[in-house]
C-alpha positions as CSV (number, residue, x, y, z in Angstrom):
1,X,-132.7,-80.5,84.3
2,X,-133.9,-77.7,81.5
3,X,-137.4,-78.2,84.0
4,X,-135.6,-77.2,87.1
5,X,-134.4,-74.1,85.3
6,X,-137.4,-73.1,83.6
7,X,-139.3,-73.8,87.2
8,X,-137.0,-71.6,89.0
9,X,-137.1,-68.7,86.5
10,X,-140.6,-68.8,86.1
11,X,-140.9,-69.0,90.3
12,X,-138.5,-65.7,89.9
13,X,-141.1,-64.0,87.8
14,X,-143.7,-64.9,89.6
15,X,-141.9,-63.6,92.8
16,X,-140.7,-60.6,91.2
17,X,-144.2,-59.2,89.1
18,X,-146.9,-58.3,91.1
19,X,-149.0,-58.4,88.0
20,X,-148.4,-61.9,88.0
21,X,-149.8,-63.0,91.4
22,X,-153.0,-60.3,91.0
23,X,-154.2,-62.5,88.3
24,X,-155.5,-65.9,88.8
25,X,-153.8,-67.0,85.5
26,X,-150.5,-67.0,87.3
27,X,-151.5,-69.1,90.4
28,X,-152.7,-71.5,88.2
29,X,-150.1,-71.1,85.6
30,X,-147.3,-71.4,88.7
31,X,-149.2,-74.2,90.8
32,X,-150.2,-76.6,87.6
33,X,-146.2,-76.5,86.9
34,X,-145.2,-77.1,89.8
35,X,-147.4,-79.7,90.3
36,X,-146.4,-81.1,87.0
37,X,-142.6,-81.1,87.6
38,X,-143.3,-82.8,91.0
39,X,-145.4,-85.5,89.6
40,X,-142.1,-85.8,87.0
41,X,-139.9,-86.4,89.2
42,X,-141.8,-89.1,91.2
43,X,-142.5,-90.9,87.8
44,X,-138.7,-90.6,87.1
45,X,-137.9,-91.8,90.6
46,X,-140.4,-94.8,90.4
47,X,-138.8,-95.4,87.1
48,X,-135.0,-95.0,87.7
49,X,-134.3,-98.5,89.6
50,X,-136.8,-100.8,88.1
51,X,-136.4,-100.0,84.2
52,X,-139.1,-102.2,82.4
53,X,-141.4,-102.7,84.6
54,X,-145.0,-102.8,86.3
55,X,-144.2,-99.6,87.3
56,X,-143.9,-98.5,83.6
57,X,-147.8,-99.6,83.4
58,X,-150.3,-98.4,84.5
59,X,-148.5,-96.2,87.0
60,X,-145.9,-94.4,84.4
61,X,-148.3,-93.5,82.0
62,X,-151.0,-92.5,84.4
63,X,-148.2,-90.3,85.2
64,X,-147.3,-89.2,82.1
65,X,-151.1,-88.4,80.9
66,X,-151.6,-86.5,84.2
67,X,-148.3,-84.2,83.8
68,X,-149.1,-84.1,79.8
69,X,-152.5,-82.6,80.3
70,X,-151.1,-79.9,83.2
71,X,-149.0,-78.9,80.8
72,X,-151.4,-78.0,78.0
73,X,-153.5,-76.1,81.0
74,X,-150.7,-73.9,82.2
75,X,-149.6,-73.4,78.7
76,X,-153.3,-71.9,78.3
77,X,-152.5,-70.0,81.6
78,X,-149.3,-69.0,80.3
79,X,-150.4,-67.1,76.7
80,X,-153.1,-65.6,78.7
81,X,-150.8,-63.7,80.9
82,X,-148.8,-63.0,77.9
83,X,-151.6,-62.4,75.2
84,X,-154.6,-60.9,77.2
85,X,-153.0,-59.3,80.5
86,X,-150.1,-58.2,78.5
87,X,-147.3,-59.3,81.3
88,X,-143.8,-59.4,80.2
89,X,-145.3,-57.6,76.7
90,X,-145.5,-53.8,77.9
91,X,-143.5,-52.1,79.9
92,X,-144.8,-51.7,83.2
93,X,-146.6,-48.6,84.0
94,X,-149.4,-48.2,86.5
95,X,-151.5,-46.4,84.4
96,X,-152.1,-49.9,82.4
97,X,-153.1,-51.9,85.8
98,X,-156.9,-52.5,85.3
């Protein structure tokens, strides 16, 4: 649930700042965790009926590697909105738009 939330204020923000969608950090950041809480929720779906399973192995954890490692990518997306294009850090002002 808390990904549903964080996924829709993040797609808010995204929506919102137009310094967001200039930068290619913010596609990626959006589309890797989007990706990620899709993939989620097909590994929870695959998972929900059958409990311990074949589905558990190899398909679960494939799962769960792949939505691990988008994770740690948009993370990197994400501090370099914050860190190097200074998004939801500064005020915005046009006069700071490279």
């Amino acid at each position: 649930m808390s990904g549903i939330i964080a996924a829709l204020t993040g797609m808010m923000d995204f929506l919102k700042i137009d310094r967001v969608r200039k930068r290619r950090a913010g596609w990626a950041h959006m589309i890797g965790n989007v990706a990620a809480l899709t993939l989620s929720l097909i590994n929870w779906v695959l998972r929900i009926n059958n409990g311990i399973t074949e589905v558990i192995v190899p398909i679960g954890l494939i799962l769960s590697v792949i939505v691990a490692t988008l994770l740690a990518i948009t993370g990197w997306y994400g501090a370099e909105l914050i860190y190097r294009h200074k998004v939801a850090v500064i005020g915005y002002n046009s006069r700071h738009e490279p």
